[in-house]
N, C-alpha and C positions, 0 to 999 in steps of 0.2 A: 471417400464416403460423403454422403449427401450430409450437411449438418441439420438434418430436420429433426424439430420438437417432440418426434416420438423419442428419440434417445435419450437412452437416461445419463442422469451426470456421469454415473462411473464407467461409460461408453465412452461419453464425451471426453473423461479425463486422457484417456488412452488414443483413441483414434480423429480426435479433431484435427485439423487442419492436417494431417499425415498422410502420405501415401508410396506406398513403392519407390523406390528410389527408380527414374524409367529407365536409365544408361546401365542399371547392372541385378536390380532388383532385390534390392537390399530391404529388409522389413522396419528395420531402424532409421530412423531420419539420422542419412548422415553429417558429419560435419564438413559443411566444405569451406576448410580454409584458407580461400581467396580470398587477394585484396582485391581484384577485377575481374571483367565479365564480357567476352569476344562479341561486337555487336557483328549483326549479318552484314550490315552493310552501311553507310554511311547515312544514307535514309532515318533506319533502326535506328543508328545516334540520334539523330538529332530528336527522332519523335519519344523516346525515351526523356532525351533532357530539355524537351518544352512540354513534358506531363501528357503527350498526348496518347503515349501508349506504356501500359504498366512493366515493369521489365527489372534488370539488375543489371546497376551501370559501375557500383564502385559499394565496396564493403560500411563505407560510415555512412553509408543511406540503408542500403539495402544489400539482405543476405538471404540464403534460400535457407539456411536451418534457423536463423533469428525468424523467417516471415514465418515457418512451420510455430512455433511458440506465439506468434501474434495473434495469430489466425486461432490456436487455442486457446487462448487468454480470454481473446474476444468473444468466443463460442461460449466459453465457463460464465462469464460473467455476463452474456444479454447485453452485448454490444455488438457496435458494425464492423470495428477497425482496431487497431493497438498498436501503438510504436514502442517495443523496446528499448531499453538503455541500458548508460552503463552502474548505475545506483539505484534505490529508492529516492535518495536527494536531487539527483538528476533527473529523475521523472517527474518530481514538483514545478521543478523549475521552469522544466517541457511544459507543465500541465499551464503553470500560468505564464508562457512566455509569448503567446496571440493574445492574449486577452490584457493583459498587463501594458501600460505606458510610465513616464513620467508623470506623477502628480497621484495616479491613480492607487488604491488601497482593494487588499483582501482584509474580508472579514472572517478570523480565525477563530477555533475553540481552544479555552484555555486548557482544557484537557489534549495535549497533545507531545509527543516525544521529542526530551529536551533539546535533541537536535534542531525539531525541525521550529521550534520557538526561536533557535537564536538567528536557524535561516532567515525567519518568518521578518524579527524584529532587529536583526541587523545586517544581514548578508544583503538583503534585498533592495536595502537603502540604497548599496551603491548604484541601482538602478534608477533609482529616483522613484522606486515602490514602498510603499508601507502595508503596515500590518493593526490591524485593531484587534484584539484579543476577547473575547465576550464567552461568560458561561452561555453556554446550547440549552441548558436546562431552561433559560430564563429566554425564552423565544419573544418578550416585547422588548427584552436590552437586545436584542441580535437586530429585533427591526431598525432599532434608534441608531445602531452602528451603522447603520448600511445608510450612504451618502450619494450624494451624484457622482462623484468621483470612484464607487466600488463597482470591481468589477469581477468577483469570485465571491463565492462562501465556501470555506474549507474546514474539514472537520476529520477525525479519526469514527470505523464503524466500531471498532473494539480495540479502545484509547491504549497506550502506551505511555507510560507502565503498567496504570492502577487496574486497565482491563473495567474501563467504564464503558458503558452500551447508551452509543447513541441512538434517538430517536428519528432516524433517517427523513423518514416523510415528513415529520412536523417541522423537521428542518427545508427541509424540498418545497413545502409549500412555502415559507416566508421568501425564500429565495426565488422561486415562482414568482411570485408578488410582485416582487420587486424587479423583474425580467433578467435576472443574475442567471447564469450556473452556477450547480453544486458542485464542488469537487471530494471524493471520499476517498479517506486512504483505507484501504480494505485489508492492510498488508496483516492484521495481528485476527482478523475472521476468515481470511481466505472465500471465494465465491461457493466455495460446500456449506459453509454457515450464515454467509448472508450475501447477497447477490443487491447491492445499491441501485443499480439501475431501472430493477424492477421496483423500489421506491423512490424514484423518481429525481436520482443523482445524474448529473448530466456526464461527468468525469468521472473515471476511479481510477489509483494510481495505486499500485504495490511496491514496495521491496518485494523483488522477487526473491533475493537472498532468503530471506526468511522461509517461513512455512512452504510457499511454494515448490524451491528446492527442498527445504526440508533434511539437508546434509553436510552443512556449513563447507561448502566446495567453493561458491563462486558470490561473485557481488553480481546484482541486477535490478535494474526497474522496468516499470511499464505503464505505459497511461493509455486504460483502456476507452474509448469514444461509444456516449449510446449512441448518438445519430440524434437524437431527439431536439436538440435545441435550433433555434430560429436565428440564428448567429445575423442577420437581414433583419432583425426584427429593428430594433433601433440604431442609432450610428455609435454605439460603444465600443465595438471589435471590427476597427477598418482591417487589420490583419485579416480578417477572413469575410469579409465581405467589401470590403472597396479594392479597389485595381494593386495588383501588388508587379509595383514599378522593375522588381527580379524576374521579373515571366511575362513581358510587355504587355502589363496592365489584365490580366489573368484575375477575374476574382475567384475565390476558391471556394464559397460558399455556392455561387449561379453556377461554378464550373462541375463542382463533385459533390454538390448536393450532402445529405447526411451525411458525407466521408471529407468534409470540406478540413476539419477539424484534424483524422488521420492523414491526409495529403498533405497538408502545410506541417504536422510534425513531422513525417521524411526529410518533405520539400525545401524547408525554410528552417525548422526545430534543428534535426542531424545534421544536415546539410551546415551552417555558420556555427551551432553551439559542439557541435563533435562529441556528443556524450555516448557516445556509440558501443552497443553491447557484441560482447564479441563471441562468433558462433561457439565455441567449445561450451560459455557458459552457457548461451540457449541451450546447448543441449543436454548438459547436467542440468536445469530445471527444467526442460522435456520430460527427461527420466525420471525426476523426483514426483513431479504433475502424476504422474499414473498411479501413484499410489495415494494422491491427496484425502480422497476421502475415509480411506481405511486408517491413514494415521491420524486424522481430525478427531476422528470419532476415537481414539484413543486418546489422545491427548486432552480432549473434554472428559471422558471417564476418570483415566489419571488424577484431572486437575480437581473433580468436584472431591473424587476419596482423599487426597490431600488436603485440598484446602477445609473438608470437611475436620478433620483430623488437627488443623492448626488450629481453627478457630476455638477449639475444645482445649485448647492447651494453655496453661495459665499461665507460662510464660509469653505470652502472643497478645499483644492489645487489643489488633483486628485484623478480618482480612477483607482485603477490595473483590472479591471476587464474584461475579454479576452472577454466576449458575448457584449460589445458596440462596436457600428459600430464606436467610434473615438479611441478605443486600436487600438496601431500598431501591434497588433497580431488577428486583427479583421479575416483578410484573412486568416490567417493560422489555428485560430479558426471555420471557418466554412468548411474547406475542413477537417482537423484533427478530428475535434471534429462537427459534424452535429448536435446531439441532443441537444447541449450547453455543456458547460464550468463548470458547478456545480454551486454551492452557496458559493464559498470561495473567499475573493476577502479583498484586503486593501483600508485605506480610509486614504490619508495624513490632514491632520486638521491645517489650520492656525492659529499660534498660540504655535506650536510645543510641544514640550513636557509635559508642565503643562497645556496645552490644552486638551490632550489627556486623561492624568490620570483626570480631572476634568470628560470629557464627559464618562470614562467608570464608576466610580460614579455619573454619574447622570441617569443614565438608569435605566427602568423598567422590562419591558419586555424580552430584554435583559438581558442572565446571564453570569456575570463578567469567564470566567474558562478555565481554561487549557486544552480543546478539540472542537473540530470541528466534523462537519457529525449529529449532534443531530437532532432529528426532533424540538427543539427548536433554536432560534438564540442566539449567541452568540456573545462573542468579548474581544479580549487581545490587550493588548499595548504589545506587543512582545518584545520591547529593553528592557523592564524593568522583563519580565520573560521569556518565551522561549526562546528567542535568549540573554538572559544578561550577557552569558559567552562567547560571542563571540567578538571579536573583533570590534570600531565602522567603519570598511572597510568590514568586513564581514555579518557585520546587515546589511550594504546602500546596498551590493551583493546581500543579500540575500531576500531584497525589506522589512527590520523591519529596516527603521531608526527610529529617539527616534519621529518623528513629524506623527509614522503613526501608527496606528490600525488596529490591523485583523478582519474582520466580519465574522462568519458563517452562512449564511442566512437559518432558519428555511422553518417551512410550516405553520407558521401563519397565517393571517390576513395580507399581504402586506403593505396596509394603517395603519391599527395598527404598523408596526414598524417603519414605514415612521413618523410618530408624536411620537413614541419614542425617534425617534433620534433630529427629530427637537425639542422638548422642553430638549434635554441634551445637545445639541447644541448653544443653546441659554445660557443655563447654561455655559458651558464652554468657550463661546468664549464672556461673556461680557464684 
């Protein structure tokens, strides 16, 4: 199918980048799991691996049911191009791995998932990268942060844990300013609820794992490319615009134009870092994608009649969650975010700490685990695993102090886990 702009998303989710399988005419993108790929002829080789003709030479570059999931990612989100992987962690990595050197620094929001703080502020070092942390809300400390040496702006659209809502464009514009790209982890809004590139994100990168599957089956990433940035514009990213000495002096910007950005992540990203996503799970989040917007829109319904229901309960301090009209991001939540805010959201618990660990053993329905996006609910005490290498200035930043819990609101029964929680509740706070 043609992916033209008359289609609406929930076409899009199902039929993007898909088509008849032609050798047997199968309606399902199947999995084809090859490690390699018969070229015609020796020709074929070569122009395949000096870029000069698009093709599939070897599985850790390219696959035809991982390219089927690219091609819709990219479609979903208003972008040109998408390179899957094999994490969300690994698609950060991807996201800043041209643009990044020695010496050089991202400028981070501290609202952001404890993992990806400790990548941020200690993994990266071994690279000779750093990381400056700055509230978003405070967009003249975000300018001050940004140095000659920066060369990313990276931020959460719907933060992890607290389910904070960022203001995408007022961030896009400083980073404009400053001739940076943005990069947006989209992973806890999915592109049904907020689509970053149409405000003005130059990167977005998912856990696909999460919501996108939507079936806790597989781990994946993906970094989707709008095409929009000017990568030629100054000498900051020689990776994609000066001669790249692996493809005799090849620049990737003059060569592929808007796609300069997805060619050097096959090209150069898969190709040396191997984070390679493997077709079975393209195509468990194929399958989950079809149904994205009908479980969104549940899982936002779900989450406001909970969280509405917690905030009312006098055992509960507060709750983070951007779709109540008493968050102070309630307004920024309905001009940013119109379809709602997702189903991720925190719950402080009076009682604090041994409160906490009590009410997430005493849940039913609810399962105790270390992911979000499921079509079931879920929930972590985050100071004690996700965020417990961090800092406790860093946890209270990052909205995991030790008195709060993270929920991920499934597609259950609403009432069903509205009396899950109230009878762990009762447990925990006797």
């Amino acid at each position: 199918m043609s992916d033209s702009p008359t289609y609406g998303f929930d076409t899009l989710q199902i039929h993007a980048g898909a088509r008849p399988d032609p050798a047997t005419g199968a309606r399902q993108t199947p999995i084809y799991q090859s490690t390699a790929y018969v070229f015609r002829d020796a020709d074929h080789a070569a122009a395949l691996f000096n870029l000069q003709e698009v093709g599939y030479i070897y599985s850790r570059l390219t696959n035809p049911t991982v390219a089927v999931l690219q091609e819709r990612l990219a479609t979903l989100e208003g972008g040109v191009g998408a390179v899957c992987c094999s994490s969300g962690h690994a698609a950060q990595i991807m996201a800043l791995f041209p643009l990044m050197g020695p010496g050089k620094n991202v400028v981070a929001s501290t609202r952001l998932y404890g993992g990806t703080v400790t990548q941020f502020s200690q993994t990266i070092k071994r690279f000779g990268w750093s990381a400056k942390f700055v509230d978003f809300d405070d967009l003249d400390a975000l300018r001050e942060a940004i140095d000659d040496d920066t060369r990313a702006v990276f931020c959460e659209s719907v933060a992890n844990p607290g389910g904070y809502v960022t203001d995408i464009r007022a961030v896009a514009d400083v980073a404009d300013a400053a001739g940076l790209p943005l990069i947006v982890d989209n992973t806890s809004a999915t592109p049904y609820l907020c689509q970053p590139i149409s405000q003005g994100a130059t990167l977005v990168v998912h856990s696909t794992t999460k919501y996108l599957t939507g079936n806790g089956t597989v781990t994946g990433g993906c970094i989707v490319d709008s095409g929009k940035f000017d990568w030629s514009a100054s000498d900051k990213f020689p990776s994609l615009s000066a001669p790249e000495p692996a493809y005799h002096g090849l620049k990737f910007h003059e060569t592929f134009g808007n796609l300069a950005f997805t060619f050097h992540g096959i090209a150069i990203g898969l190709r040396d870092l191997g984070m390679t996503m493997n077709p079975q799970a393209a195509h468990y989040t194929l399958m989950g994608i079809e149904t994205l917007s009908l479980r969104m829109q549940r899982h936002v319904e779900n989450a406001v009649k909970v969280a509405t229901w917690l905030e009312n309960d006098p055992r509960v301090d507060y709750v983070t969650y951007a779709g109540l009209p008493s968050s102070p991001y309630a307004e920024r939540a309905q001009r940013c975010y119109p379809k709602g805010t997702g189903g991720l959201f925190t719950v402080a618990i009076k009682g604090g700490y041994d409160a906490c660990v009590k009410l997430v053993d005493s849940l039913e329905i609810f399962s105790h685990v270390a992911n979000l996006g499921d079509t079931r609910s879920l929930i972590i005490h985050s100071a004690s695993t996700t965020h417990r290498q961090l800092t406790p200035e860093q946890q209270e930043a990052a909205g995991a102090g030790p008195n709060v819990v993270r929920v991920s609101i499934g597609i259950e029964d609403a009432d069903d886990l509205i009396r899950d929680l109230d009878q762990a509740l009762a447990k925990a706070c006797d």
